[in-house]
N, C-alpha and C positions, 0 to 999 in steps of 0.2 A: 553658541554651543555646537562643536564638530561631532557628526556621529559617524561613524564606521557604517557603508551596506553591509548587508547579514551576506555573506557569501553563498551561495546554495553549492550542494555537490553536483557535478556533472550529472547531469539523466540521459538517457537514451529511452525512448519510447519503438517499442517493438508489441507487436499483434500476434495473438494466439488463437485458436480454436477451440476450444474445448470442450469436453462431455459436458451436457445441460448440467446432469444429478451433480459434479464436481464442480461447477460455478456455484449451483445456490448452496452447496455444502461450504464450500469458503466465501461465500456472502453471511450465511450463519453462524460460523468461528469467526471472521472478520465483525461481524455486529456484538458479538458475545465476548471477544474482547475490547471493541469501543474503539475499533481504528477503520479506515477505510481499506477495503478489500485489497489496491496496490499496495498497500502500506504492510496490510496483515503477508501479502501473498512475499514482498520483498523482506520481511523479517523472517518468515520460516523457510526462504528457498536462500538466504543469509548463511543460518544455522546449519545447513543439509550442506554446501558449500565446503561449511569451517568444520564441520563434521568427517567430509570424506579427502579433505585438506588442500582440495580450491585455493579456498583465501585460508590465510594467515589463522589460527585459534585464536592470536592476541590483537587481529585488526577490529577494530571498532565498526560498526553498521553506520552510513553516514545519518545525521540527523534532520530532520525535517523541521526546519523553525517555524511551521507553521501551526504546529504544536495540538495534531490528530485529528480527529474527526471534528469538522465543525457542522453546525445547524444549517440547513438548506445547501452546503456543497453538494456534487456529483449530480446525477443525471435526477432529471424528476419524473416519478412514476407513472407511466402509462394510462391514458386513462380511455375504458372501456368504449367512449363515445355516449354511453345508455347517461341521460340528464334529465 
């Protein structure tokens, strides 16, 4: 049985700064839609894009075959030291 690699889209990983209150506010929308915060942050800066006509209104967002937030991904929480 031949099977096809899943292709991934290009990424480019780039660093920002941010206001604290503006990260955990899109960690909260990012949790309360059920994707991970690059995920949440790349779909509505997408829209804002095809909205002010950036990209295309009929280009598609490329897809993540990885298929959203998974259990135990991203970084693991902080822990106080107090045990």
């Amino acid at each position: 049985m031949c099977t096809s690699p899943i292709l991934m889209p290009p990424r480019k990983a780039k660093t920002f700064k941010l206001d604290e209150d503006l990260v955990n506010a899109l960690e909260q929308l990012a949790d309360n839609a059920h994707e991970s915060m690059g995920a949440y942050v790349e779909r509505v800066l997408w829209r804002y894009c095809q909205g002010v006509g950036a990209i295309p209104p009929d280009k598609e967002p490329p897809k993540d075959p990885r298929g959203g937030k998974r259990e135990g991904a991203g970084r693991k929480p902080k822990s106080d030291g107090a045990e």
